[in-house]
C-alpha positions in Angstrom: -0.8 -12.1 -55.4 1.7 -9.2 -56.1 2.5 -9.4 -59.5 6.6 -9.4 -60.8 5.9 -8.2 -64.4 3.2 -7.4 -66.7 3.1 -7.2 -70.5 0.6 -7.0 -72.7 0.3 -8.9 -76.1 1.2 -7.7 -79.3 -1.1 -7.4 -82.5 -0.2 -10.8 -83.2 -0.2 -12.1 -79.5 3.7 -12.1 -78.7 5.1 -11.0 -75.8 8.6 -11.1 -74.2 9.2 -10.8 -70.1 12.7 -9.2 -69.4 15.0 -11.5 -67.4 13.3 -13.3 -65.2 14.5 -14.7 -62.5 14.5 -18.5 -61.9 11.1 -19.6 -59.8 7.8 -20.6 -60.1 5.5 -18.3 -61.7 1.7 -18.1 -62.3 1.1 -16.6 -65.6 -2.4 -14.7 -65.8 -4.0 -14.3 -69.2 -7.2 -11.8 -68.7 -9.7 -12.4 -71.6 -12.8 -10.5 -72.4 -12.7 -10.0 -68.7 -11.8 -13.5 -67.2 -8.6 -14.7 -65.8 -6.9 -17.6 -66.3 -4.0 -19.1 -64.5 -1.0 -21.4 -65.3 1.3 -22.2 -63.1 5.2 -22.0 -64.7 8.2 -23.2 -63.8 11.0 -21.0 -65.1 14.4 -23.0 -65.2 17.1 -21.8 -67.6 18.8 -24.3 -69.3 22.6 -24.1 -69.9 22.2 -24.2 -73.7 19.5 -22.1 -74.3 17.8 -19.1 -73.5 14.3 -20.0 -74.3 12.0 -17.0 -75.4 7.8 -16.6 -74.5 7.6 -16.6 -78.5 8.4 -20.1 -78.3 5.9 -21.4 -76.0 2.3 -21.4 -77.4 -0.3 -21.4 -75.5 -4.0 -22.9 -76.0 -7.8 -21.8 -73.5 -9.3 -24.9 -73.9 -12.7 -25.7 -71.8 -11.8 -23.0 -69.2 -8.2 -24.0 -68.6 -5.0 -22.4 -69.7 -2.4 -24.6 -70.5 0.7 -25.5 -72.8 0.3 -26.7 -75.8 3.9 -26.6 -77.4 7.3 -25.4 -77.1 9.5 -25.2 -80.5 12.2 -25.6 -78.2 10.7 -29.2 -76.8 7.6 -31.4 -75.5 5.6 -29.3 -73.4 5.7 -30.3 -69.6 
């Protein structure tokens, strides 16, 4: 895989990707040396312009996944 953007947490583990483009991403969190993958969807919605500070997400028994959105149910 070729990656389309990389950021790197801050103190308080935000982070922000600059407009991305509508797709399907895999979003890579490397921890204490490990990698973990989830697969996103990115659609915008009409009415909002969801930010990565909304979405939290949980490593939980090897797997990366979404817990919750502020903006909604997780999917």
């Amino acid at each position: 895989m070729t990656p389309v953007a990389e950021v790197t947490t801050g103190r308080d583990g935000s982070f922000q990707f600059k407009k991305p483009s509508p797709g399907d991403y895999w979003l890579v969190a490397a921890i204490d040396g490990t990698e973990y993958k989830l697969l996103i969807r990115y659609q915008p919605g009409k009415k909002t312009d969801a930010k990565c500070a909304e979405f939290q997400y949980a490593l939980e028994k090897g797997k990366l996944y979404l817990r919750n959105s502020t903006t909604g149910p997780a999917r």
